[in-house]
PyMOL Python script that loads the backbone (N, CA, C, O; Angstrom):
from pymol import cmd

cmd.read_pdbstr("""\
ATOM      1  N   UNK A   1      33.992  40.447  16.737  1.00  0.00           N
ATOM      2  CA  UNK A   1      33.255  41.490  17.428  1.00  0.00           C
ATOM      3  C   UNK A   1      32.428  42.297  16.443  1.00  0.00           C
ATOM      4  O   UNK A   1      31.252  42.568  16.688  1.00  0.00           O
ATOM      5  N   UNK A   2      33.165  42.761  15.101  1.00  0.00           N
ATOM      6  CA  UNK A   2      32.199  43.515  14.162  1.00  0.00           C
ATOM      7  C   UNK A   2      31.493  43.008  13.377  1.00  0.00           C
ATOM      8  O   UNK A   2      30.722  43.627  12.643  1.00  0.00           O
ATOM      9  N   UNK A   3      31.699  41.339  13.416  1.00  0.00           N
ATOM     10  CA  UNK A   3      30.483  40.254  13.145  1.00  0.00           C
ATOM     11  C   UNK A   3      28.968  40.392  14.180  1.00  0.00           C
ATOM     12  O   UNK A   3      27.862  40.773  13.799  1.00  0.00           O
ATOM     13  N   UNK A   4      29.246  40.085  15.136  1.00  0.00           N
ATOM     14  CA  UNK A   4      28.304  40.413  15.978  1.00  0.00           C
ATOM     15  C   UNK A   4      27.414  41.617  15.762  1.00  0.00           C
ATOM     16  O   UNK A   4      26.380  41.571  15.095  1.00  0.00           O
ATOM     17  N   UNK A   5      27.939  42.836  16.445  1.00  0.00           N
ATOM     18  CA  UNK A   5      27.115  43.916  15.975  1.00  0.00           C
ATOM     19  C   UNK A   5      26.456  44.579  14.818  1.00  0.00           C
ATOM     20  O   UNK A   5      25.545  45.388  14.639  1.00  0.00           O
ATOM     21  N   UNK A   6      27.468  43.763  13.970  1.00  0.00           N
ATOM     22  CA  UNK A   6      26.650  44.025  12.286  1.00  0.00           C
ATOM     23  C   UNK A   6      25.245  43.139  12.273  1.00  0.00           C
ATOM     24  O   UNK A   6      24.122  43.525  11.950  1.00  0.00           O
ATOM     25  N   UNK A   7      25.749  41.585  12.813  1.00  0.00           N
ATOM     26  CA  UNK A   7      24.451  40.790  12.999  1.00  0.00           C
ATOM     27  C   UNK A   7      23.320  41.456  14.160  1.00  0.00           C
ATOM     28  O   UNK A   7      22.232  40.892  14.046  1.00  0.00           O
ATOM     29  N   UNK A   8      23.334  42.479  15.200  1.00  0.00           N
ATOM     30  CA  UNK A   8      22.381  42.920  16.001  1.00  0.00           C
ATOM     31  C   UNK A   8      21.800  43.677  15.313  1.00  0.00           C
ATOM     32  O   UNK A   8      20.574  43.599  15.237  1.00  0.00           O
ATOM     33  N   UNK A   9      22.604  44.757  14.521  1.00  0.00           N
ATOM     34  CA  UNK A   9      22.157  45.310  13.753  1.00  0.00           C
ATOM     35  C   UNK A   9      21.068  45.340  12.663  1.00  0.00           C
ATOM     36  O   UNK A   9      20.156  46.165  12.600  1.00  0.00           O
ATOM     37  N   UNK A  10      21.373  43.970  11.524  1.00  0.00           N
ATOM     38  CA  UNK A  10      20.270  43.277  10.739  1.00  0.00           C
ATOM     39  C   UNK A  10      19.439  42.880  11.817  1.00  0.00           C
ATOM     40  O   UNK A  10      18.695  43.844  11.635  1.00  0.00           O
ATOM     41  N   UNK A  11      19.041  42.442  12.550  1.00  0.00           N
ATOM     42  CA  UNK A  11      18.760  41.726  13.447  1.00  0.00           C
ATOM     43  C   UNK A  11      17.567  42.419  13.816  1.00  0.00           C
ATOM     44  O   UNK A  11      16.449  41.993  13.528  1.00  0.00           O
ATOM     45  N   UNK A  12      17.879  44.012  14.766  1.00  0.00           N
ATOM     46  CA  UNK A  12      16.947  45.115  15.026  1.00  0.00           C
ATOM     47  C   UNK A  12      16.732  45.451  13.521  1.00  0.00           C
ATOM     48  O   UNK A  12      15.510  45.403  13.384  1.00  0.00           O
ATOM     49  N   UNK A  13      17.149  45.685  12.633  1.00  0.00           N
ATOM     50  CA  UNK A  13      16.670  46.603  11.604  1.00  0.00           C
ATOM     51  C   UNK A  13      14.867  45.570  10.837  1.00  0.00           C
ATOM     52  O   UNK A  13      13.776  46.019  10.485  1.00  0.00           O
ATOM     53  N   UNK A  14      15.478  43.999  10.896  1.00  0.00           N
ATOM     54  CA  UNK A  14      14.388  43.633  10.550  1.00  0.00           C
ATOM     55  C   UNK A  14      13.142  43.921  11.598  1.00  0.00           C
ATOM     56  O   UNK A  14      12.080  44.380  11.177  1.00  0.00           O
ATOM     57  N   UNK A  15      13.285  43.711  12.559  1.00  0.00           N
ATOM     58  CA  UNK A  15      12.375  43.723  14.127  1.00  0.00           C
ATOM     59  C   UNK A  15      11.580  45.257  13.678  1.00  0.00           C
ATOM     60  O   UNK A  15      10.361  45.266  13.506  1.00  0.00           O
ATOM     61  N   UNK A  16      12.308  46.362  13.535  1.00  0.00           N
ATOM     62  CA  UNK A  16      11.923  47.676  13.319  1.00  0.00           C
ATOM     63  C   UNK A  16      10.811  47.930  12.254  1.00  0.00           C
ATOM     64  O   UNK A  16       9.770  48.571  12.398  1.00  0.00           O
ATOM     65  N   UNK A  17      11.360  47.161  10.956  1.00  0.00           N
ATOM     66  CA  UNK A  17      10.486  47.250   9.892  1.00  0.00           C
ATOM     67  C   UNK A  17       9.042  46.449   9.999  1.00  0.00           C
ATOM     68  O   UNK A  17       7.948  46.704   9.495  1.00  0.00           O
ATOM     69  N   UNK A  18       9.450  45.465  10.792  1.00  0.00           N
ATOM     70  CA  UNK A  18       8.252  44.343  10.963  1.00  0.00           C
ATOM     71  C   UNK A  18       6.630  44.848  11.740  1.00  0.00           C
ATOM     72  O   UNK A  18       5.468  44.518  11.501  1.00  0.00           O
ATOM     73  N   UNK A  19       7.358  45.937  12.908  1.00  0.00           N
ATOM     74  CA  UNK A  19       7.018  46.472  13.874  1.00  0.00           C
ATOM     75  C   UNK A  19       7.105  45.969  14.871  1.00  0.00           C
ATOM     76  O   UNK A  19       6.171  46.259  15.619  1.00  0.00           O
ATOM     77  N   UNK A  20       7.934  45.203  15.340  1.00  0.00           N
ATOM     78  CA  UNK A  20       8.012  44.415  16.241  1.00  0.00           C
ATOM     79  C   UNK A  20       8.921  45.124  17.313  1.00  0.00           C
ATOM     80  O   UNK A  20       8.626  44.620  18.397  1.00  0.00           O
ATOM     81  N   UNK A  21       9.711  45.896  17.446  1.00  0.00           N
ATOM     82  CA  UNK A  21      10.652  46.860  18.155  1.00  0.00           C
ATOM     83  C   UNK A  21      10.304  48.465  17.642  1.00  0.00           C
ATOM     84  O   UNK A  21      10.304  49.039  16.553  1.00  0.00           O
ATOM     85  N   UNK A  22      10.118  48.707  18.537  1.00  0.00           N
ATOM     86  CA  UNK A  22      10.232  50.962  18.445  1.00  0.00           C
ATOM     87  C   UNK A  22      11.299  51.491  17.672  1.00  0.00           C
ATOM     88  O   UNK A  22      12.271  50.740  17.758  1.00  0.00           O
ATOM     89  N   UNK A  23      11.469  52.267  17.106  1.00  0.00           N
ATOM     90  CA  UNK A  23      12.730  52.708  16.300  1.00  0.00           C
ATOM     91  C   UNK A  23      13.693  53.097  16.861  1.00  0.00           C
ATOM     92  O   UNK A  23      14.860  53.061  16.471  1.00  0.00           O
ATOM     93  N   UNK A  24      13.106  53.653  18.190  1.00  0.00           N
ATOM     94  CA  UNK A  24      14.142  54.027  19.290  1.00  0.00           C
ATOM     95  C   UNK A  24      15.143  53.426  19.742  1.00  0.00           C
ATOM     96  O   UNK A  24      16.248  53.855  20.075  1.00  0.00           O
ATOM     97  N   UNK A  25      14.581  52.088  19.743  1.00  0.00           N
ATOM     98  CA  UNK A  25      15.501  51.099  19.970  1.00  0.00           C
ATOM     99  C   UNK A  25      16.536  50.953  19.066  1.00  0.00           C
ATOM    100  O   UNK A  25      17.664  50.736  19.509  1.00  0.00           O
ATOM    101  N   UNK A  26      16.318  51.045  17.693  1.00  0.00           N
ATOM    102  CA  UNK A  26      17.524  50.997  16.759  1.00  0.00           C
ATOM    103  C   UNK A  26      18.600  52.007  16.741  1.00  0.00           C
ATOM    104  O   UNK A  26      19.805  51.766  16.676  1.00  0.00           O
ATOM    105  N   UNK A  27      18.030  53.172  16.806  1.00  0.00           N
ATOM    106  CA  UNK A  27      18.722  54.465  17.596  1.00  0.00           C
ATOM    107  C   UNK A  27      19.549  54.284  18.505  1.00  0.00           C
ATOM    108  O   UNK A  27      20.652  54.792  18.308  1.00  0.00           O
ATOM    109  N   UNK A  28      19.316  53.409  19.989  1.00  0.00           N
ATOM    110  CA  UNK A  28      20.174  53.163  21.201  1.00  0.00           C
ATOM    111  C   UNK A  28      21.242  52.588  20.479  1.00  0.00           C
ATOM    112  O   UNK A  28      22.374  53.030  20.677  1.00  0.00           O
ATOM    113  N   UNK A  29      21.024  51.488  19.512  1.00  0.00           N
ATOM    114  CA  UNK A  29      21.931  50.013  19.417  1.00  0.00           C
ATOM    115  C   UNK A  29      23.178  51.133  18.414  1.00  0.00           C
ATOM    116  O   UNK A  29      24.367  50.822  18.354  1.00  0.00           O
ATOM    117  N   UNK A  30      22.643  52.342  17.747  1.00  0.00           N
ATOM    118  CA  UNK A  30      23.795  52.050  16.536  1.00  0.00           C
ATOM    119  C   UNK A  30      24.458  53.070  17.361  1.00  0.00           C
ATOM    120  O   UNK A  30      25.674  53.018  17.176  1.00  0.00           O
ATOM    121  N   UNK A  31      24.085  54.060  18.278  1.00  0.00           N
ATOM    122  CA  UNK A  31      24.828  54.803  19.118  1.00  0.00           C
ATOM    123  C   UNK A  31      25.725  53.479  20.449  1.00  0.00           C
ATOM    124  O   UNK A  31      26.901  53.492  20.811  1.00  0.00           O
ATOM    125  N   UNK A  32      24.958  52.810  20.736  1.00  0.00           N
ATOM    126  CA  UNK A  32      26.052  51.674  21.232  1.00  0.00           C
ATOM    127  C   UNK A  32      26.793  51.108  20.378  1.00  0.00           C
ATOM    128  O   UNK A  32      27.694  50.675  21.096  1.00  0.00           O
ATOM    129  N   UNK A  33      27.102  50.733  19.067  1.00  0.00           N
ATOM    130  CA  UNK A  33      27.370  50.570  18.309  1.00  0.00           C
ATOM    131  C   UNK A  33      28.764  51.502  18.284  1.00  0.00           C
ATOM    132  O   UNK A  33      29.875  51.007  18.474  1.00  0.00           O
ATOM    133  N   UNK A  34      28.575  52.683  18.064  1.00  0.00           N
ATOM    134  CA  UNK A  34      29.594  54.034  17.852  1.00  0.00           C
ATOM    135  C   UNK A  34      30.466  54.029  19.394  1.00  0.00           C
ATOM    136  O   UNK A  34      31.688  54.157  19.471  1.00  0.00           O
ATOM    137  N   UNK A  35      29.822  53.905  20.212  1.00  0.00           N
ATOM    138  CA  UNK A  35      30.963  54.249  21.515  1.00  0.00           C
ATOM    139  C   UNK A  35      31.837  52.743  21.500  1.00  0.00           C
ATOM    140  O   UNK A  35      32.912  52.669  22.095  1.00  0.00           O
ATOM    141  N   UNK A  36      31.197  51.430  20.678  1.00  0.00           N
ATOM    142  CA  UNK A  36      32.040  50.047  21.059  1.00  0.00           C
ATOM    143  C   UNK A  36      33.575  50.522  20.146  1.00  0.00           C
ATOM    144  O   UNK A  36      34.789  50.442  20.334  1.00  0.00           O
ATOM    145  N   UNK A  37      32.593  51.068  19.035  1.00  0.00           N
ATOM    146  CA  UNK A  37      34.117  51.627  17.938  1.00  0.00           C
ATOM    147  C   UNK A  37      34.875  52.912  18.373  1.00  0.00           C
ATOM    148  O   UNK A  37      35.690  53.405  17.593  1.00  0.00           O
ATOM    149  N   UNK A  38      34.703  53.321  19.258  1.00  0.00           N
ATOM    150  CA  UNK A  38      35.787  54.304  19.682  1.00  0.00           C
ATOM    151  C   UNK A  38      36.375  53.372  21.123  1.00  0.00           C
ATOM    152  O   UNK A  38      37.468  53.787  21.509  1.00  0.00           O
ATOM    153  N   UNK A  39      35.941  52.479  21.747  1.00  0.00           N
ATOM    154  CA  UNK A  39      36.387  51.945  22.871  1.00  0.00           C
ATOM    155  C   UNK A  39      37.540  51.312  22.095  1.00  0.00           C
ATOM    156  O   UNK A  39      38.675  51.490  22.538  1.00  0.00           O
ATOM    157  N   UNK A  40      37.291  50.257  20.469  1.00  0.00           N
ATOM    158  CA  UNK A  40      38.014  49.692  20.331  1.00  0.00           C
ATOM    159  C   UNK A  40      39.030  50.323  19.654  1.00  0.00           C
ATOM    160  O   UNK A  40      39.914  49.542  19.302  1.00  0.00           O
ATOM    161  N   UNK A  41      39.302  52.130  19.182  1.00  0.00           N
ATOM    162  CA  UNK A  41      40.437  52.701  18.964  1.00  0.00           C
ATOM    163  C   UNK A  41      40.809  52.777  19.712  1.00  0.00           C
ATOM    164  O   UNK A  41      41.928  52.269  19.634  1.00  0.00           O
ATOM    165  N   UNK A  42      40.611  53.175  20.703  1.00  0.00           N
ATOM    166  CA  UNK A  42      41.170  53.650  21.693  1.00  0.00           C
ATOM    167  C   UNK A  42      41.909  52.920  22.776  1.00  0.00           C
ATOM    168  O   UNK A  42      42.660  53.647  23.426  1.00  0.00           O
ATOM    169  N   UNK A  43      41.869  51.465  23.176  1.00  0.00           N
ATOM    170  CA  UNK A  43      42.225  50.226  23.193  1.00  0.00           C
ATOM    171  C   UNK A  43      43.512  50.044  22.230  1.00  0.00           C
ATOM    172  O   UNK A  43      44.634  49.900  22.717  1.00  0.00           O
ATOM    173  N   UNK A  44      43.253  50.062  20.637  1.00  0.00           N
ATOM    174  CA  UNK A  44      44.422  49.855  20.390  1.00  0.00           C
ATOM    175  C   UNK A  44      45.196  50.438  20.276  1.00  0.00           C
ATOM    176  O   UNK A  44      46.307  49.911  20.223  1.00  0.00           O
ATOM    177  N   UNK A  45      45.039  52.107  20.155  1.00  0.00           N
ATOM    178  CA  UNK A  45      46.494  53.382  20.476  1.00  0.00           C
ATOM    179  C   UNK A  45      47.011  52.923  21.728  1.00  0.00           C
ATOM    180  O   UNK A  45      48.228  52.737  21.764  1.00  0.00           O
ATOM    181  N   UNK A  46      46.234  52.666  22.934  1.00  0.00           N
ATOM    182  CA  UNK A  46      47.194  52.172  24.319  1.00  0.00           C
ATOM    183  C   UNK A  46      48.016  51.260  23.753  1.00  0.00           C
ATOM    184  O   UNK A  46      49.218  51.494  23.631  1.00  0.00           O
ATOM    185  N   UNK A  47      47.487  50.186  23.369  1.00  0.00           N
ATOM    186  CA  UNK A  47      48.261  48.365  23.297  1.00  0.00           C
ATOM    187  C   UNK A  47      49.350  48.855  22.190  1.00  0.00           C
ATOM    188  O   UNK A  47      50.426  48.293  22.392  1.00  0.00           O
ATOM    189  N   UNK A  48      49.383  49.876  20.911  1.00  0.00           N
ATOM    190  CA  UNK A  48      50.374  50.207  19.864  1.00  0.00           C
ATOM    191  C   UNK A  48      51.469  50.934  20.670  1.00  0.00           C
ATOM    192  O   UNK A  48      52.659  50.934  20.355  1.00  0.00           O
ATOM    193  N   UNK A  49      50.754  51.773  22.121  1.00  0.00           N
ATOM    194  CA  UNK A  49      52.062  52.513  22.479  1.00  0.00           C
ATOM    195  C   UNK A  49      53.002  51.738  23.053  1.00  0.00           C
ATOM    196  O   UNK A  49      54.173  51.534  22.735  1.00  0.00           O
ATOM    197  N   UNK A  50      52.009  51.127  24.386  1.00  0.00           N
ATOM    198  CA  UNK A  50      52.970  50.219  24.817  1.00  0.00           C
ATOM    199  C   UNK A  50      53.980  48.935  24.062  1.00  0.00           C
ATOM    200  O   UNK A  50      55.154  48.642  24.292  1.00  0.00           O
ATOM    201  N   UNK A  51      52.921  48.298  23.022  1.00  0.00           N
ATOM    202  CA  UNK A  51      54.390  47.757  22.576  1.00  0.00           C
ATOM    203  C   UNK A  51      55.828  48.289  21.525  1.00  0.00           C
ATOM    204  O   UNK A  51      56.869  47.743  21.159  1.00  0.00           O
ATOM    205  N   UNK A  52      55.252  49.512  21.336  1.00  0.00           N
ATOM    206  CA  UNK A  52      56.219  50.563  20.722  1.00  0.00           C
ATOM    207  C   UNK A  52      57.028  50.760  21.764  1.00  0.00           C
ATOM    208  O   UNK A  52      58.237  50.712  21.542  1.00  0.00           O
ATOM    209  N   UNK A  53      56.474  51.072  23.361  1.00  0.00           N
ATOM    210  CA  UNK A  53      57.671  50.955  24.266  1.00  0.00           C
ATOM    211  C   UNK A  53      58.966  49.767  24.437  1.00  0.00           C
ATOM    212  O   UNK A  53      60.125  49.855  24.843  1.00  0.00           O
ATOM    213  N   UNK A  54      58.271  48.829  23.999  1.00  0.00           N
ATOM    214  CA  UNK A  54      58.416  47.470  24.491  1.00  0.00           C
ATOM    215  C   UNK A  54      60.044  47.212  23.198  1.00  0.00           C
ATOM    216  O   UNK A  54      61.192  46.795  23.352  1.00  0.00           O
ATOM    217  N   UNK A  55      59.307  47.695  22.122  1.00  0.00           N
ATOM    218  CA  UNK A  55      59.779  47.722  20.760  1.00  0.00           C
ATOM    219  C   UNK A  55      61.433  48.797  21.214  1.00  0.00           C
ATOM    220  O   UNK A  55      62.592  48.469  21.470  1.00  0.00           O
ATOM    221  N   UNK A  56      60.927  49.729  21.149  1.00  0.00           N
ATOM    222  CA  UNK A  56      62.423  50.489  21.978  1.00  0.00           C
ATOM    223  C   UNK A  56      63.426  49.957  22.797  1.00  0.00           C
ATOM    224  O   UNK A  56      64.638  49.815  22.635  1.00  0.00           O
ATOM    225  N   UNK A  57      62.407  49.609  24.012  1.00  0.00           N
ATOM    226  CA  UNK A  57      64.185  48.717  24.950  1.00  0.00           C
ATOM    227  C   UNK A  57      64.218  47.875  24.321  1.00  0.00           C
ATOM    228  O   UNK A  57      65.435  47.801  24.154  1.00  0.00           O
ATOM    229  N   UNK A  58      63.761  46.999  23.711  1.00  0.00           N
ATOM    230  CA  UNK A  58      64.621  46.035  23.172  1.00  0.00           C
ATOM    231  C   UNK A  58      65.751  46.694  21.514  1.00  0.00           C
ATOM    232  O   UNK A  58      66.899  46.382  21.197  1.00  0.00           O
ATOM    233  N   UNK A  59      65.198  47.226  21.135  1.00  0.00           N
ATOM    234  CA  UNK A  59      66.319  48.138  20.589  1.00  0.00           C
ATOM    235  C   UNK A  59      67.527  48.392  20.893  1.00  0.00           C
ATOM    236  O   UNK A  59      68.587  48.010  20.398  1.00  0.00           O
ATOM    237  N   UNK A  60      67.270  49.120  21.815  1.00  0.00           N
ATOM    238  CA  UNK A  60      68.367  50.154  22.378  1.00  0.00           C
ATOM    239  C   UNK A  60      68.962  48.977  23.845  1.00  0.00           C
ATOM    240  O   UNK A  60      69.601  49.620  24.678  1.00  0.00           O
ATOM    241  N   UNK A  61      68.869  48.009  24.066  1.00  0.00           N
ATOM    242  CA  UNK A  61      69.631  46.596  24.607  1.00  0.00           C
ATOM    243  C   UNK A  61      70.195  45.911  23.427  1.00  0.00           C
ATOM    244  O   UNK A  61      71.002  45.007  23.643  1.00  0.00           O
ATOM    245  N   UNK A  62      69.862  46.233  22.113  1.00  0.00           N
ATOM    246  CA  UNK A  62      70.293  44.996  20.946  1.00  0.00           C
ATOM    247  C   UNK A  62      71.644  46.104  20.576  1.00  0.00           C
ATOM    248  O   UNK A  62      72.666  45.576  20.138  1.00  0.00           O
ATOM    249  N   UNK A  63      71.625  47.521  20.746  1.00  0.00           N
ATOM    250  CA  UNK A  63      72.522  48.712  20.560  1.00  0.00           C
ATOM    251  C   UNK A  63      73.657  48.559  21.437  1.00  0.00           C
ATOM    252  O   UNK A  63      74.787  48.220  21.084  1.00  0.00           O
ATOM    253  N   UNK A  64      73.233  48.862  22.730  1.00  0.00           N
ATOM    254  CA  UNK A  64      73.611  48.840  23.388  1.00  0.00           C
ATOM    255  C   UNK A  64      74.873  47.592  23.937  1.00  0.00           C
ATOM    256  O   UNK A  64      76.061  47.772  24.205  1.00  0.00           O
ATOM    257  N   UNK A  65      73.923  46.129  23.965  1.00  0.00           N
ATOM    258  CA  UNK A  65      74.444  44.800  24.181  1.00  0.00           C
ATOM    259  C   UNK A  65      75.373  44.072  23.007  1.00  0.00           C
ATOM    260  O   UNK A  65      76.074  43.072  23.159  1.00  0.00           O
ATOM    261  N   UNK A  66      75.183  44.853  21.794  1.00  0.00           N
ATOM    262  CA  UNK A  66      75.478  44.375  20.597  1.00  0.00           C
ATOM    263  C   UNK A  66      77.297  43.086  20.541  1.00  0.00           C
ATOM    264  O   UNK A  66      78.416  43.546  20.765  1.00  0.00           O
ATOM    265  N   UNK A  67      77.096  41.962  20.287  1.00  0.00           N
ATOM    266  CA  UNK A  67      78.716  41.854  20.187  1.00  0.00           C
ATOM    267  C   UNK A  67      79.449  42.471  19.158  1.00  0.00           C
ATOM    268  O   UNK A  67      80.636  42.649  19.433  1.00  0.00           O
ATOM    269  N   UNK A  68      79.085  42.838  18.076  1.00  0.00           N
ATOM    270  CA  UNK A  68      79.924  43.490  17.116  1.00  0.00           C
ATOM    271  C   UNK A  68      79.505  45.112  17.290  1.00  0.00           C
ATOM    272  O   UNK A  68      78.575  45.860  16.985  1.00  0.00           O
ATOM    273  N   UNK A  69      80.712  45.159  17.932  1.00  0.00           N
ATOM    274  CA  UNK A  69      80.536  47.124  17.765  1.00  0.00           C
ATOM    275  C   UNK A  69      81.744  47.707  17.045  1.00  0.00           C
ATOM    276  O   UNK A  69      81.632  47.654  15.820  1.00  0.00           O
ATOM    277  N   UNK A  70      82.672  48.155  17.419  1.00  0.00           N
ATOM    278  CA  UNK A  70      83.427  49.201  16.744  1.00  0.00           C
ATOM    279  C   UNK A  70      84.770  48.238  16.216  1.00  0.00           C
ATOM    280  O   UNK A  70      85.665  47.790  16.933  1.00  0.00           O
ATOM    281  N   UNK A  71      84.610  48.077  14.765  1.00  0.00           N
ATOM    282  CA  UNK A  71      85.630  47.466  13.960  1.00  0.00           C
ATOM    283  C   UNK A  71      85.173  46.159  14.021  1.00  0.00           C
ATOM    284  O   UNK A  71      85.646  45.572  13.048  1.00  0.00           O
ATOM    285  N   UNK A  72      84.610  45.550  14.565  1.00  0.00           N
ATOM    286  CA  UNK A  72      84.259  43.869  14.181  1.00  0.00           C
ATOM    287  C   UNK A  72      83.069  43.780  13.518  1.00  0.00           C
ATOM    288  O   UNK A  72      81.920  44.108  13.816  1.00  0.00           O
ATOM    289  N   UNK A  73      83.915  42.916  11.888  1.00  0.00           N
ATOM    290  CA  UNK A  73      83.121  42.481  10.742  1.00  0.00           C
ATOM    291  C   UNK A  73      82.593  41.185  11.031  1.00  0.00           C
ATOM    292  O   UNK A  73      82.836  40.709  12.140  1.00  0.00           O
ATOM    293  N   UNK A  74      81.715  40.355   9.974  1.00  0.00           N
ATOM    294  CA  UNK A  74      81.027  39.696   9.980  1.00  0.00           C
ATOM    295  C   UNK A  74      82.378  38.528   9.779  1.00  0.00           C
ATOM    296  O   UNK A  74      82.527  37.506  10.449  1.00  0.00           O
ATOM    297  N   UNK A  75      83.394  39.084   8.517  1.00  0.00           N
ATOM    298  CA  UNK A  75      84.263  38.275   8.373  1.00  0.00           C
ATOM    299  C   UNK A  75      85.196  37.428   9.917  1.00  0.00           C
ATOM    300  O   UNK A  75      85.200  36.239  10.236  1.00  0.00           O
ATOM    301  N   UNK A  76      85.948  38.724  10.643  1.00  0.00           N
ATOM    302  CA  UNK A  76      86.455  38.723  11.792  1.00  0.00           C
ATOM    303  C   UNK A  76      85.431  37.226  12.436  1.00  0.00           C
ATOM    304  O   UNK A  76      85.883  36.081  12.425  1.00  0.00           O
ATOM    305  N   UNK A  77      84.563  37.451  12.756  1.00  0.00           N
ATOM    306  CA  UNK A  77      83.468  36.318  13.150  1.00  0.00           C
ATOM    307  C   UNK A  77      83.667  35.245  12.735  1.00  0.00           C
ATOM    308  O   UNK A  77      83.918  34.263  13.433  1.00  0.00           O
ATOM    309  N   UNK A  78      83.565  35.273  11.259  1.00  0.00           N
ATOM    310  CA  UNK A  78      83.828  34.028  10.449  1.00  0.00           C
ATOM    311  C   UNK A  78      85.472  33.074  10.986  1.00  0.00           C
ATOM    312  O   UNK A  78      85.742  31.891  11.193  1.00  0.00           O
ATOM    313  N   UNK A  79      86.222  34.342  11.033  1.00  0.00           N
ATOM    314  CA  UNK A  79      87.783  33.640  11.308  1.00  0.00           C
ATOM    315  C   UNK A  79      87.813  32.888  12.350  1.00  0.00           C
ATOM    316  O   UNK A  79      88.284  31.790  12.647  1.00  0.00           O
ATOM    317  N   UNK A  80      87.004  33.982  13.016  1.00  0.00           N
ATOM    318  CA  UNK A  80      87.272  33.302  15.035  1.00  0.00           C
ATOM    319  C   UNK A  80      86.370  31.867  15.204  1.00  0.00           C
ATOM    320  O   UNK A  80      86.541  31.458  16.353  1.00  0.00           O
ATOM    321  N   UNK A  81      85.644  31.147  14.586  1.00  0.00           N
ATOM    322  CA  UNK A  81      84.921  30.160  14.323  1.00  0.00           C
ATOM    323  C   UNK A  81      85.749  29.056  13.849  1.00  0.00           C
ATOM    324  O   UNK A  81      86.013  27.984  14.393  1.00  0.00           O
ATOM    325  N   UNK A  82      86.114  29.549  12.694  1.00  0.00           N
ATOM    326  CA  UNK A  82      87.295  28.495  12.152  1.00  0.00           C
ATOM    327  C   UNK A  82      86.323  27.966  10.672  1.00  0.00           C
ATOM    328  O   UNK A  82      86.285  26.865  10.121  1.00  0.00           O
ATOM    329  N   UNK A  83      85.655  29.168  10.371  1.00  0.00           N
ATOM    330  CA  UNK A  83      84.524  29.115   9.000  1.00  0.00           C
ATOM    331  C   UNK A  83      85.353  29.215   8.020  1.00  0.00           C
ATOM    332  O   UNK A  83      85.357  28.271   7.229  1.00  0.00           O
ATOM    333  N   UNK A  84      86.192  30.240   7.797  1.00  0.00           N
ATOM    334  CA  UNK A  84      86.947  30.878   6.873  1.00  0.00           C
ATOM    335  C   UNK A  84      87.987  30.160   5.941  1.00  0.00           C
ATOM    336  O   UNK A  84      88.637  30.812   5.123  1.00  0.00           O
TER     337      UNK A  84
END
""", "prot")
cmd.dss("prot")
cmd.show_as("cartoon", "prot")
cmd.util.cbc("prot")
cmd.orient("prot")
């Protein structure tokens, strides 16, 4: 995506110098330019929260669901296997 608009960018800037496009026009593109880069922060604070949500329940199910909770070691594990 910031391939692209960098390339519209060169793109109008030569057109501008040539005289081939109004300057105005380069004006529109880099202010379109500026609202694509706040669309795309802003895009990813949503998509970071939600999978930060996402990131939590599964947490607090791995806490919660855990088989080793209060007094069972890794060893205990090992015994009940027949590792040990």
């Amino acid at each position: 995506m910031l391939v692209v608009v960098v390339v519209m960018v060169m793109i109008v800037m030569v057109a501008v110098r040539v005289g081939a496009l109004p300057p105005h026009l380069f004006q529109l593109l880099a202010t379109f330019a500026g609202l694509l880069a706040v669309l795309a922060v802003v895009l990813g604070g949503i998509a970071e929260f939600v999978l930060g949500l996402v990131d939590a329940s599964f947490a607090l199910f791995v806490v919660v669901v855990s088989p080793c909770r209060k007094g069972c070691t890794y060893q205990a594990d090992d015994r009940q296997q027949g590792n040990a």
